[in-house]
C-alpha positions in Angstrom: 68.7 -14.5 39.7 68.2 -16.7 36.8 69.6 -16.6 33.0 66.1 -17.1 31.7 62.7 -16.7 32.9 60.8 -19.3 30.5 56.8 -18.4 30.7 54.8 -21.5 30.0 55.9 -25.0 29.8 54.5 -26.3 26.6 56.9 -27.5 23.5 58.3 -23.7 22.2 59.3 -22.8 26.2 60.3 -27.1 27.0 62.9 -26.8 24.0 64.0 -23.4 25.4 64.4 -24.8 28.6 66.5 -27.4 27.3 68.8 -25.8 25.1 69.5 -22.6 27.5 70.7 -25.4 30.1 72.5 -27.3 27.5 74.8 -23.9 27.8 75.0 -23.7 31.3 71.9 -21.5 31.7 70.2 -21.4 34.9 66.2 -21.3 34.2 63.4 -21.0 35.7 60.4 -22.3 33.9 56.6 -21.2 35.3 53.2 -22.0 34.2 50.0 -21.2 35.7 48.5 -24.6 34.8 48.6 -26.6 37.7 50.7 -29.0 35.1 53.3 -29.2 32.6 53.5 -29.5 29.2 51.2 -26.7 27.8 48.2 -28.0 25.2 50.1 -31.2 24.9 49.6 -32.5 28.4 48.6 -36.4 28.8 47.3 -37.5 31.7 46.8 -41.6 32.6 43.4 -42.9 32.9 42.6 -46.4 33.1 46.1 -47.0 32.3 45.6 -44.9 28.8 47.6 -41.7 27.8 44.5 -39.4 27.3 45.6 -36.3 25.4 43.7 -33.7 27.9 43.4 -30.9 25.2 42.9 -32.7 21.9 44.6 -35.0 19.6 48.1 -34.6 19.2 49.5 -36.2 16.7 53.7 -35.4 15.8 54.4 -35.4 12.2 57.2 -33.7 10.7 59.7 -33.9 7.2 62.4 -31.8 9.3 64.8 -34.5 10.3 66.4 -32.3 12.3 63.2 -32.2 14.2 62.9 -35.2 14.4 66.1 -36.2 15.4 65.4 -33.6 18.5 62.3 -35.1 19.8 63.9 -38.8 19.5 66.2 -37.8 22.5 63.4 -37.2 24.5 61.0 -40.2 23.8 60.7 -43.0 21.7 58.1 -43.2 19.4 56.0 -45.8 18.0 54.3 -45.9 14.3 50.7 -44.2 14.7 49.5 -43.2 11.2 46.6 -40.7 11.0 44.0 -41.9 9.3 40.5 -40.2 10.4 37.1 -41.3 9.2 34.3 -39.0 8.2 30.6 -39.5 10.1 28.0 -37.6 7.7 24.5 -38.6 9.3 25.8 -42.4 9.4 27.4 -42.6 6.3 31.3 -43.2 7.0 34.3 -41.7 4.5 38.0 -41.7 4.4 40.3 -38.8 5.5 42.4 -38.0 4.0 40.0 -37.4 0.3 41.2 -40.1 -1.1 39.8 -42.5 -3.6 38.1 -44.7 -0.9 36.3 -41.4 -0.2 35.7 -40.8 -4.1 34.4 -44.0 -4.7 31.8 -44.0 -1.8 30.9 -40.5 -2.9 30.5 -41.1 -6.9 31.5 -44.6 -7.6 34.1 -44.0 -9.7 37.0 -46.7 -9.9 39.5 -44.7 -11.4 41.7 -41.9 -10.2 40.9 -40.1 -13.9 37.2 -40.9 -13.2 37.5 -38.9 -9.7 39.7 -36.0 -11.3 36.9 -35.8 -14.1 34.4 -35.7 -11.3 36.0 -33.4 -9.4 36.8 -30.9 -12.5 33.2 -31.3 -13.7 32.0 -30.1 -10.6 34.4 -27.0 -10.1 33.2 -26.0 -13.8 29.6 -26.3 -12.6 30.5 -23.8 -9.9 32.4 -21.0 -12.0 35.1 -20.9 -10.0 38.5 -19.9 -11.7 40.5 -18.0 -8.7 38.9 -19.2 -5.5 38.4 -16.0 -3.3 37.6 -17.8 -0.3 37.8 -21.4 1.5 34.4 -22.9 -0.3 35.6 -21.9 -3.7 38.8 -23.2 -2.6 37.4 -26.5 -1.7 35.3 -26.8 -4.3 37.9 -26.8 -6.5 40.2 -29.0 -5.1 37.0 -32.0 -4.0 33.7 -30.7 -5.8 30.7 -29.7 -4.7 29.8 -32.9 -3.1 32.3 -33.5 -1.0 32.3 -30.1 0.0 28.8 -29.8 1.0 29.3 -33.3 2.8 32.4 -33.6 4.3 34.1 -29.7 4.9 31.0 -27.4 5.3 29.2 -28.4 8.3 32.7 -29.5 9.9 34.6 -26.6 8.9 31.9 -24.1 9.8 31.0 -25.6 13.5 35.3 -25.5 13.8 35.2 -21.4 12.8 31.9 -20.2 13.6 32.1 -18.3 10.4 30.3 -19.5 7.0 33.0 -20.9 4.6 32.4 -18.1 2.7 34.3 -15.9 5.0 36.9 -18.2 5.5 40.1 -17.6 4.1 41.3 -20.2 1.0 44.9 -21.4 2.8 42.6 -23.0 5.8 41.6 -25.7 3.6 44.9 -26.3 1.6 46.0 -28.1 5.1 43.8 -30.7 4.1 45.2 -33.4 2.1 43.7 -34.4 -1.2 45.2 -37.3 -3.9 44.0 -39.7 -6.3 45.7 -43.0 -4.2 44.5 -45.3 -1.6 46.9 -43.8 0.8 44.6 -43.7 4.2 47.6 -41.3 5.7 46.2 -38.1 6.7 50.2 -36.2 6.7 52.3 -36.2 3.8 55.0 -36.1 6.6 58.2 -39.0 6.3 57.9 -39.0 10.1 54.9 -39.9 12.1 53.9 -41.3 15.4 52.8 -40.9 19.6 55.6 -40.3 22.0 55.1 -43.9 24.1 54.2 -43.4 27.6 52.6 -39.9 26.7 53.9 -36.1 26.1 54.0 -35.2 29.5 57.0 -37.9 30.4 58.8 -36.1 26.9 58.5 -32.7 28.5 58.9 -33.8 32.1 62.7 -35.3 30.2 63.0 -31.8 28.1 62.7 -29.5 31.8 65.3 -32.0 33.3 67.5 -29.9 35.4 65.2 -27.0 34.8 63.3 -25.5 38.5 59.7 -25.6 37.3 57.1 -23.6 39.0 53.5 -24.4 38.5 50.4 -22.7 39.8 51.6 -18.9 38.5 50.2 -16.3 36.7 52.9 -14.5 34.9 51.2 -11.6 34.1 49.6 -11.1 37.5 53.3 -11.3 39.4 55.2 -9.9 36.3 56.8 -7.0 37.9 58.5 -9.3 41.0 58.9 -12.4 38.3 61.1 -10.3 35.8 63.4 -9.2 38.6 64.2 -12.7 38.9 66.2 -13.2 35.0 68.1 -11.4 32.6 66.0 -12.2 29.9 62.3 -13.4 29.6 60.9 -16.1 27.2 56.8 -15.3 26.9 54.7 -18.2 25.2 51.7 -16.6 26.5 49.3 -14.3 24.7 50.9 -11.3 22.8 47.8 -9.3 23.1 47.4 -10.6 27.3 51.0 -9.4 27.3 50.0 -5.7 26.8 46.9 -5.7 28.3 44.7 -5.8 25.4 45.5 -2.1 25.1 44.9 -2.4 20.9 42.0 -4.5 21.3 42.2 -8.6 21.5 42.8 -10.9 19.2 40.2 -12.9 18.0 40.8 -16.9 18.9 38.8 -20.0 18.3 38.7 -22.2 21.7 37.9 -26.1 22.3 35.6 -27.5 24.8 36.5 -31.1 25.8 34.1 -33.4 27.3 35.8 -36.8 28.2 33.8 -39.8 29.8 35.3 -43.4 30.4 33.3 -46.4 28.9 33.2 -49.6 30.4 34.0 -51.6 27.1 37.3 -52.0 25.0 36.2 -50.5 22.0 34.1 -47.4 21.1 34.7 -46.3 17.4 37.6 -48.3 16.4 39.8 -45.4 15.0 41.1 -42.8 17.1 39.8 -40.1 15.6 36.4 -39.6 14.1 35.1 -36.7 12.8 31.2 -35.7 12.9 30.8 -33.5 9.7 27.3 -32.6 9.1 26.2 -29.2 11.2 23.3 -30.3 13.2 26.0 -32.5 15.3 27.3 -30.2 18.1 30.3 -31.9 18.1 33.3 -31.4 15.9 35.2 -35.0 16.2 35.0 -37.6 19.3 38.8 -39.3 20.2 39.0 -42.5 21.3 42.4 -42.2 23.3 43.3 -46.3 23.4 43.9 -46.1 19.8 46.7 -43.8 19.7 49.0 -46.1 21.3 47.2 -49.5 20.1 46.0 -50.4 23.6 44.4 -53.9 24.9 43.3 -52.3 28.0 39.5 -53.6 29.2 38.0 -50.1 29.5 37.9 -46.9 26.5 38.5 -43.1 27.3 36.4 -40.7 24.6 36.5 -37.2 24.3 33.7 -35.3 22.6 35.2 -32.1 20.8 33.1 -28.6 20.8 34.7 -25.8 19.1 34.0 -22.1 20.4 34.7 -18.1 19.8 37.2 -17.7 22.5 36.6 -15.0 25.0 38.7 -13.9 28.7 38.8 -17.2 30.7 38.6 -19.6 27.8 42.1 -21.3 26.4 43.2 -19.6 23.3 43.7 -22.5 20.5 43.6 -21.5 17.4 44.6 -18.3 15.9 41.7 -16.6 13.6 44.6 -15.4 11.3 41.9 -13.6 8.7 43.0 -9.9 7.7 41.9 -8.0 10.5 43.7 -10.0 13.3 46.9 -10.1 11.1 46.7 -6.3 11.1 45.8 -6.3 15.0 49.0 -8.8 15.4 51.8 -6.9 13.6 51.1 -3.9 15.5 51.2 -5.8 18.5 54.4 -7.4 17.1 55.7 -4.3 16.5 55.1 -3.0 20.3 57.1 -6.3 21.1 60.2 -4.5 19.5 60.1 -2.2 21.8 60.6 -5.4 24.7 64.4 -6.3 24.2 64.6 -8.6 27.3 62.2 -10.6 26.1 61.2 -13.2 23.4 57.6 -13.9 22.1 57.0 -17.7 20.8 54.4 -20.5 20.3 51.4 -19.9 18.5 50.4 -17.7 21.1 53.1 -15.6 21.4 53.5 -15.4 17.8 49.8 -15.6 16.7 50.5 -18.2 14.3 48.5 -21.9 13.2 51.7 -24.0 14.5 52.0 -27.6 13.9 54.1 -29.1 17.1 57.3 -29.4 14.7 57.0 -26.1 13.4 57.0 -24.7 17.2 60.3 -26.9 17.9 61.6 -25.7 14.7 60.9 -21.9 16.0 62.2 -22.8 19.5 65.9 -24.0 18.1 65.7 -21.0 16.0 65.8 -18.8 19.0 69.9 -18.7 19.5 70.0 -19.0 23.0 
């Protein structure tokens, strides 16, 4: 018998892990990867710390948070600062005024803001009622049609039009130079990878890899007074209201024998006849030297059974779908539902720490 049965070994069930046996919990933490770590699993190749599901890049104004993750790993001073590919033609992200003076010209943060204002009149837009109008307004139509349509859409599979507005407000706009993507006081890679942080988070912890919660779950919740599920809510009761919808990532990842590919870890392909969404270029993350590259070419997809679940579609229908599924996890007092999964929310990694420590274990 175990205190807790942790389900999934990714950040939200790592920091539960830690801070149940922090109180003299015993724990038991499965996954039915074949690996720990959950979505932010690095794996070495050609002595680089490829991240195996996509960029993960930790940023966070919690110092709290911060302080946490500091016990587990140091970390060293990577600064998001992605580049914009439309057909050849290369623009800073975060919209900043290197993007605003490739775009238009302008010199001037009042020449951009006049630009971007005379634009967002042209369109009629007062209240945006969706993510294009909500672009619009905050870029202009330009930057819109270049730089967040075709990337945007290919990342949904849903026209922008039928996109909710807060999507877009995650994406940084101001009238500096600052090449920062985050507006975040703390920034940077874990060195020597995420795994070797969670491997130090589960220390003391008996990890159990290879297992599929939901197909044991009758013998597994025998095993522990009280269950932590980072899983799917929906998986968790069988799809019985329907599932929630999901947008899923396809990876493809091929090593280049040649030290630089793109020069910038992150580059994002935003016209829509690329299939792609963004290629990584792993090296760059931790400012390697090494002779060889790792790239991973990013296709986004409508999840479905058998596919990883990444990002919640959190429109007004699956919000409905998940607070009646939240509200049949009431009725589960031995256990806990967390992670974006669990909670069908668009975590950032701090936000899922923050939730974790939140639990009162």
């Amino acid at each position: 018998m175990y205190d807790y049965l942790i389900i999934g070994s990714g950040l939200y069930g790592a920091v539960c892990a830690h801070e149940a046996m922090a109180k003299g919990k015993s724990v038991l933490v499965i996954d039915k990867r074949p690996h720990i770590a959950g979505n932010v699993y690095t794996e070495e190749m050609e002595g680089i710390n490829v991240h195996v599901y996509g960029a993960h890049i930790f940023h966070t104004n919690n110092k709290t948070v911060w302080n946490y993750v500091n016990q587990f790993a140091e970390f060293n001073r990577f600064t998001n600062s992605p580049v914009a590919n439309y057909h050849g033609e290369l623009y800073s992200l975060p919209f900043n005024m290197y993007t605003f003076n490739k775009m238009w010209g302008v010199v001037t943060p009042a020449q951009a803001e006049a630009k971007i204002e005379e634009q967002r009149k042209a369109a009629g837009i007062t209240q945006p009622k969706n993510l294009e109008e909500q672009a619009i307004s905050l870029v202009g139509t330009d930057i819109y049609e270049k730089l967040v349509k075709g990337y945007t859409e290919k990342q949904w599979g849903r026209p922008c039009s039928e996109l909710p507005a807060f999507i877009i407000k995650r994406l940084p706009v101001r009238f500096t130079f600052d090449n920062n993507y985050f507006n975040a006081l703390y920034q940077g890679i874990p060195m020597g990878g995420y795994t070797k942080m969670v491997a130090r988070m589960l220390e003391g912890a008996e990890v159990k890899l290879n297992i599929d919660y939901l197909e044991n779950k009758k013998e597994l919740d025998k095993l522990a007074d009280r269950v932590i599920y980072t899983g799917a809510i929906d998986a968790y009761f069988g799809y019985q209201l329907g599932a929630l919808e999901y947008r899923s990532v396809r990876f493809e990842t091929e090593t280049l024998d040649r030290p630089n590919f793109q020069g910038n870890a992150a580059v994002n392909y935003t016209d829509s006849e690329t299939p792609w969404t963004r290629i990584i270029e792993h090296k760059w993350f931790e400012f390697g030297t090494q002779p060889k590259t790792v790239i991973s070419r990013e296709y986004s997809s409508e999840w479905k059974p058998g596919d990883e679940p990444y990002y919640p579609v959190n429109d007004e229908k699956n919000s409905r779908l998940y607070e009646q599924y939240r509200k049949m996890a009431e009725n589960e007092p031995k256990v806990i539902f967390g992670g974006r999964l669990g909670e069908y929310k668009y975590y950032d990694m701090d936000q899922v720490i923050e939730a974790a420590l939140r639990v009162g274990i």
